[in-house]
N, C-alpha and C positions, 0 to 999 in steps of 0.2 A: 953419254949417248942416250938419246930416246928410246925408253923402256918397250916403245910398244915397235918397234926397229927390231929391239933384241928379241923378242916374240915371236916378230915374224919372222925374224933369220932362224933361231933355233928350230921353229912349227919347220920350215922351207927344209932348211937341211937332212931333218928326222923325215918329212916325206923322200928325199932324195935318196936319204939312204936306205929306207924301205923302197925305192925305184930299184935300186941299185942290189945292192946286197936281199933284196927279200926272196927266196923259194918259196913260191907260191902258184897254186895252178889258176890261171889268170882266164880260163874256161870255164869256171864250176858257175853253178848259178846259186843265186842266193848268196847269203850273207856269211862271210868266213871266220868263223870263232877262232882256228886257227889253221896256221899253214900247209898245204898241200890237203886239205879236208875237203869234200864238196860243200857245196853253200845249204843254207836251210831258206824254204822258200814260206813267209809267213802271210796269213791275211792280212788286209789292208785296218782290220781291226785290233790285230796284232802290230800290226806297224804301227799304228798311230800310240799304240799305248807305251810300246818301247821309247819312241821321239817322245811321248811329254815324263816321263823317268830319268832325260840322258840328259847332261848340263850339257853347255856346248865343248868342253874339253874332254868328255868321254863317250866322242862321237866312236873314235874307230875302236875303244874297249869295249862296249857296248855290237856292233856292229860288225867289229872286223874288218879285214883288209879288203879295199877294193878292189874290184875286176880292172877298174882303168883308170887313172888319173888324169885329167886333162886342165891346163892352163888358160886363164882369163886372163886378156888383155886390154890396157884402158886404150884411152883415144892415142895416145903416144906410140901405142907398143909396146910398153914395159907391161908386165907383168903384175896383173891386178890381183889374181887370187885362181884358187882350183875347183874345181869339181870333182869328188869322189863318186861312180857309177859303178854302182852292184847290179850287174846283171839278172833279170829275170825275178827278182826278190822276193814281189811282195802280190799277190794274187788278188784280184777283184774282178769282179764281174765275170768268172771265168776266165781271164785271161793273167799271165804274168807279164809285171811292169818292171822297166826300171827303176831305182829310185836313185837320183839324184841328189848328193848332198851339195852344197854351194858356201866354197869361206873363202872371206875378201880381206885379206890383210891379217891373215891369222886367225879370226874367228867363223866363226860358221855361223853365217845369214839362213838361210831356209834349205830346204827338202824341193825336189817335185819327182810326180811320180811320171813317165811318159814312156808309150811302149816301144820295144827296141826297133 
């Protein structure tokens, strides 16, 4: 089997079962170190320092659990990849953003921050 198949089946399932199986309060804002905890809401000069510290596989140790998972889909319909969105996170300009994490096929492409 293609290695990078089993990566993305193993990443898919470990989210699922964090879907599935996780106790988590899926309200708190900010970033979840761990479960049922509220979130910590960091600057955006803190944010930025955590993302260039984090390789791409210790996105959610670094991070924490998401407020929400949602699914990328390509032209077909199958299923491209997910977005992890932490509520409220990361503070600029006075305001709190979300930050969005973005991984396509088991790795994690980019961040954006945009408000809720």
């Amino acid at each position: 089997m293609n290695q990078k198949f089993i990566q993305s089946a193993v990443l898919g399932s470990l989210m699922f079962g964090v879907l599935v199986f996780g106790n988590f309060d899926a309200n708190a804002n900010g970033f979840h170190k761990k479960a049922n905890k509220n979130g910590e809401v960091v600057s955006a000069n803190q944010f930025y320092t955590m993302l260039d510290h984090t390789s791409d596989k210790e996105v959610a140790v670094t991070f924490g659990l998401p407020d929400t998972i949602s699914t990328l889909k390509d032209a077909d319909g199958s299923q491209a990849g997910v977005v992890w969105t932490y509520k409220n996170a990361v503070e600029k300009d006075s305001k709190e953003l979300d930050a969005n994490f973005v991984f396509v096929a088991g790795q994690f492409k980019y961040v954006t921050l945009s408000s809720s």
